[in-house]
Each structure stands twice: as structure tokens, then as C-alpha cells.
N, C-alpha and C positions, 0 to 999 in steps of 0.2 A: 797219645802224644802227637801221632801226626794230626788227628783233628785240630788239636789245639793251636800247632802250628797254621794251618789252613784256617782259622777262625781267625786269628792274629795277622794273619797277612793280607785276610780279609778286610780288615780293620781298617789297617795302615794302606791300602788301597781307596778305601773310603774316604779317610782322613785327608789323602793326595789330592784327591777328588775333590774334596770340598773345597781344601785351598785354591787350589786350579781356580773353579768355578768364583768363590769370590775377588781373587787377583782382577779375573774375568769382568766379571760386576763394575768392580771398582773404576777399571782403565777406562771399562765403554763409558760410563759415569763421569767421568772426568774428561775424557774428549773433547776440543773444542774447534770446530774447522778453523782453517789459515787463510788468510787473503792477501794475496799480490798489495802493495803500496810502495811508493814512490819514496824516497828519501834523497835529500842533497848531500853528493858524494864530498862539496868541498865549501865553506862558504862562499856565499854568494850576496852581493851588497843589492840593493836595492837598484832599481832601472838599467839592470843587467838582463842581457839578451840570451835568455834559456838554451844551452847548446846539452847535446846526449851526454858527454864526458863528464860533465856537474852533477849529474844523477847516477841513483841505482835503485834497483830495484829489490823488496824484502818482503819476506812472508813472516807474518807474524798474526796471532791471535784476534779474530774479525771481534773479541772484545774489545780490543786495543784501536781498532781503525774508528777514528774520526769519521764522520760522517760525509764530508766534504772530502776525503784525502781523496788524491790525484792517485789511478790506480796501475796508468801505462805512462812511462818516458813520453811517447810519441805523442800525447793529450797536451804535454806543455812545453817540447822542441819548440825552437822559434820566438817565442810569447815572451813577456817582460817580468821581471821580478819588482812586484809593486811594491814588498820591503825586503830588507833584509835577513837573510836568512842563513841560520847557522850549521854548521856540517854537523849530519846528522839527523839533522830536521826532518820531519813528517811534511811533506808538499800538500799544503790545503789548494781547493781552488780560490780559495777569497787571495792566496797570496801571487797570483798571476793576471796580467791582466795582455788584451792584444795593444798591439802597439797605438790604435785609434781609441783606446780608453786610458793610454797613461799619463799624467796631468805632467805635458813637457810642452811647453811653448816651442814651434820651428818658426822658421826661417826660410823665405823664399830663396832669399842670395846669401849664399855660403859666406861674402866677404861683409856681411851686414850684422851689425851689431843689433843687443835690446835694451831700449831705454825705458822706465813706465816711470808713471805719472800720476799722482793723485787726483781725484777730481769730481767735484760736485755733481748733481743732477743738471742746473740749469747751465754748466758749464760744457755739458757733454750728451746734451738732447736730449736730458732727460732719458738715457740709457739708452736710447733705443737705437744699437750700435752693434755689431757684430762681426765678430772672427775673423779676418779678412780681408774687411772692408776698406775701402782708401779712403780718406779724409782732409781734409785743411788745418794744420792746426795754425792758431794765433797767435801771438806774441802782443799782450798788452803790456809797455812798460808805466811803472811807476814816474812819476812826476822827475825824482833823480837820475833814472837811467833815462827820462827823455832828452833830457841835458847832457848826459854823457854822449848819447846818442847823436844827436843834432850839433857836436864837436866832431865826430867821427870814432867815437869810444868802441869799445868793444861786444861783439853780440852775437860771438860765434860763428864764424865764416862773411864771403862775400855775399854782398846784396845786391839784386839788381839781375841776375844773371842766371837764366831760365835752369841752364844744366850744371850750373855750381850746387857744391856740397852744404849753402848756407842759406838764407832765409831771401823773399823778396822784403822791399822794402815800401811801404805801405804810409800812410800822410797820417801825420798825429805819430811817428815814429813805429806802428803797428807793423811786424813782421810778421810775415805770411812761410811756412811750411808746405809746399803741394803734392798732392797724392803719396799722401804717409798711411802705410801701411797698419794696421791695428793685427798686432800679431797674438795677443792676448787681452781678454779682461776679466779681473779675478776679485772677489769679496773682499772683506776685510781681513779674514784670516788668510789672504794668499792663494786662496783656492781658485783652479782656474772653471771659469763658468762656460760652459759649452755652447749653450746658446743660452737667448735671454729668456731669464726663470725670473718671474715674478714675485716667486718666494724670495730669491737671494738680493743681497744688497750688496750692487757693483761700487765698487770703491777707487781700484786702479785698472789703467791702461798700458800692455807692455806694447810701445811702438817699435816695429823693423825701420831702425834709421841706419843713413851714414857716416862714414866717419864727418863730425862738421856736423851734422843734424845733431850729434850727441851734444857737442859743444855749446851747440845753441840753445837745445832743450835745458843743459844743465846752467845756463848763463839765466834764463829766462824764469826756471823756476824762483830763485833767488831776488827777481830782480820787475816782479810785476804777475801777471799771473796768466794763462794759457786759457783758449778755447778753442772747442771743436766745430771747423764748420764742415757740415756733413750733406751732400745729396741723398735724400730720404731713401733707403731700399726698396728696389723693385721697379724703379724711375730709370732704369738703364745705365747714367751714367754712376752710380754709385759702384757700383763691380766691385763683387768680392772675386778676386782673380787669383 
């Protein structure tokens, strides 16, 4: 009797045993390491300036991590949110960029507005214009606004008057813009071109004007049509400043 008990207990130690060892099996089996990744603690709109409190940090299954995901807060502190992104959200690096890679037109003088402009090749030197740079633009009017004109019509500010907000006044009614800023030039889809690419096909110009240069530009487009005269770069006075 007592063998059999001792054979029996044998057993069910065995049996324990076995399970044990494949629980065992199984869990190491199924294992899978965790990795650090970045999530946005709240939404965040797009061309928003990356601060720590927007974020947190999560560990979850290195199946699950993106390949790209942001792995520390501190990699994207500071840096711009190139779209918008929702609470919650896994921080890729494609969706950050630094502030000299986010397609935002500035502005030299905080009280300076931005007007653009469309504009042909032979109207605008054939592109070859850049970021910066200060320019002339022209005011060619039509046959009716020269008449308007040569009455004392209207054309957007004073003429004549080096440090007025309006145009000089030029024979044949041509009005003269000077050292206008070219704050942006961008494709036809809107996109801003960084420098001149040969691939892309520049379409508009956004100029840093004043208040009165806007008036003018927006008189002018309507009413005849615009060119650029430009000191070639690299000639000194052209100054991208």
C-alpha cells in the first residue's frame, strides 16, 4: 500500500513537472522585447513648435515600432511639427522637421506684410532670382490706366518720393518699386523652392512689401502687368541681406 502510494506521488510530481516545464516553453516562446517610443501626449496641429509636455514616452512591442519612430522626447524638443498630429500618435521622424526646413515664408520687418505675384520667365529673368534678394519691380500700365494715370487716377500711394510707401513715377506712366525684397518663390503647387532647382517650375513670387507697396502691387496687377528688374547675383549690388 505504501509503494503504491509513493509510486502515485511519483507520478503527480512528474505530471507537475511536466507542466511547469511547458508553461516554461511556451512563455520563453512567446517573448518579445519592448522598446522605448515617443507618443503625442495631446494633439498637436501642424507648424507647432515641439515642447516636452506634448509628449510621452511608451514601451511597447519592438514588433509594433515603426521603423522611423522617435525613440527620446529630447530628439524632437524644440523642432516643428511638419503635420498634424493626433493624441496618441506614434512620432515618426518624417513628421518633424528643424525650423530651416519648414516651408514658412519670414519676414525681415515684423510690421511688413506678404504680397506674391505670378509671373512668367521673360518677366522675372528667366528665374534666375533668389530668396532674399532685392529687386525693382515695374509697373507697366495698360493703355486705360495710362489715362487714368496722366489725370492723377489712382496707383497705390505717392509718387515721386524716394522714402514714401508708393511707387516712383517713371515716363510712359511706368512705375518703379525699389529694393523690394523677394521673400519667397514657390512652384505651381505653392511649394516653396529653396534655391533655384532646375527641375522645378517657379511660377510665383511672395514679396516683403509695405503697407502702400501692397496697394500698389494689388492696383497694378489688375491694371497692366509687372516686371522684375534685377542686378545679376554675385555683381555686389544685388544683396541678398
Amino acid at each position: 500500500m505504501k509503494r503504491v502510494k509513493i509510486v502515485a506521488l511519483t507520478m503527480i510530481l512528474t505530471a507537475a513537472l511536466l507542466i511547469a516545464e511547458v508553461m516554461i516553453v511556451r512563455s520563453v516562446s512567446n517573448y518579445e522585447p519592448v522598446s522605448g517610443v515617443v507618443f503625442a501626449a495631446a494633439k498637436i496641429p501642424e507648424g507647432t513648435v515641439i515642447q516636452a509636455g506634448m509628449l510621452c514616452e511608451k514601451k511597447i512591442p519592438l514588433s509594433m515600432v515603426h521603423t522611423r519612430a522617435v525613440k527620446r522626447t529630447g530628439d524632437i524638443v524644440g523642432k516643428i511639427c511638419a503635420v498634424n498630429v493626433e493624441e496618441g500618435e506614434m512620432f515618426l521622424s518624417s513628421k518633424v522637421c528643424g525650423e530651416d526646413e519648414y516651408d514658412i515664408i519670414k519676414v525681415k520687418d515684423g510690421q511688413s506684410r506678404l504680397f506674391s505675384v505670378e509671373f512668367k520667365g521673360d518677366q522675372a529673368n528667366g528665374w534666375h532670382l533668389a530668396t532674399g534678394q532685392y529687386v525693382d519691380i515695374m509697373f507697366v500700365p495698360d493703355d486705360r490706366s495710362k489715362a487714368d494715370l496722366s489725370q492723377g487716377g489712382y496707383a497705390g500711394g505717392s509718387y515721386g518720393d524716394e522714402g514714401g510707401e508708393g511707387a516712383y513715377a517713371l515716363s510712359g506712366g511706368v512705375r518703379r518699386l525699389r529694393n523690394i525684397r523677394i521673400a519667397a518663390i514657390m512652384d505651381d503647387r505653392g511649394k516653396l523652392l529653396k534655391d533655384f532647382d532646375k527641375t522645378a517650375v517657379p511660377k510665383y513670387i511672395s514679396f516683403e512689401v509695405e503697407k502702400g507697396q501692397d496697394e500698389f502691387l494689388a492696383y497694378a496687377k489688375s491694371n497692366g502687368r509687372l516686371e522684375i528688374s534685377a542686378i545679376p547675383l554675385g555683381t555686389g549690388d544685388a544683396g541678398i541681406k
